[in-house]
N, C-alpha and C positions, 0 to 999 in steps of 0.2 A: 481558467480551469473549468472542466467540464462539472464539475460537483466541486463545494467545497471544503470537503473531508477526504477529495483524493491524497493517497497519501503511498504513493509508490515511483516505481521509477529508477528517481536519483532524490536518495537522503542520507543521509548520515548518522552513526549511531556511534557510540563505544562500546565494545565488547560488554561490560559491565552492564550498559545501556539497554542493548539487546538480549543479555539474560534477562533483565529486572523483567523486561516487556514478554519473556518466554518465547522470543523467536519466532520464526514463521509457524504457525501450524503445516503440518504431514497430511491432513485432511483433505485436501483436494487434489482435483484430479484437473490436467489439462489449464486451460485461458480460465483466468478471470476469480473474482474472489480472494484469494490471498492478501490483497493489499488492502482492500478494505479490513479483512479482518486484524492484520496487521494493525493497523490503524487505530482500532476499536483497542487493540492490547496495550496499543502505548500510551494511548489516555486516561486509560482504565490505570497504566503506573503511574500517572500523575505525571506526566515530561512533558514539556511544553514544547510545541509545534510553533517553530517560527520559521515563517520565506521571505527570500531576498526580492528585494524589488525588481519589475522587469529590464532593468538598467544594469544590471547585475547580473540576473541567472533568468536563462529563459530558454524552456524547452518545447518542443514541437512531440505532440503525441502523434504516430501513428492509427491509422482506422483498424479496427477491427471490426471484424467479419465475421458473426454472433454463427457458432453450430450449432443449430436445431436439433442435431441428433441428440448432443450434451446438454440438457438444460443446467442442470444440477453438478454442480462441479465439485460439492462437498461429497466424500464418501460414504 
C-alpha cells in the first residue's frame, strides 16, 4: 500500500454501515481526496478496518497523473 490509511478502491460496507459513516462527502471536485476522507468518517464511526492477506485479495493501483491546474479538489 502506498500509505497505510489508503482506504478506497474495493471495500465493502452495509448500507447501514455506510449511513452510520455519512457516506462519501459531495465536496470535492475531480481526482483525489474522497477516499481519504471517507476514511477519516469510518473510524471516526468506530468500524474496524480489516484486509485480507495478499494470498487472498490483491489489487494493482493505477498511476495518477497529479493536475496542477486542480490543487484543491475540496469545494
Amino acid at each position: 500500500l502506498p500509505y497505510e490509511t489508503i482506504f478506497g478502491g474495493v471495500c465493502g460496507l452495509t448500507e447501514k454501515q455506510f449511513r452510520e459513516a455519512n457516506g462519501y462527502s459531495n465536496t470535492y471536485l475531480g481526482w483525489g481526496g474522497e477516499d481519504d476522507d471517507f476514511y477519516e468518517r469510518v473510524k471516526f464511526s468506530k468500524m474496524k478496518i480489516f484486509r485480507k492477506t495478499l494470498k487472498i485479495a490483491r489489487y494493482a493501483s493505477l498511476k495518477h497523473v497529479k493536475n496542477t491546474k486542480q490543487r484543491n479538489h475540496a469545494k
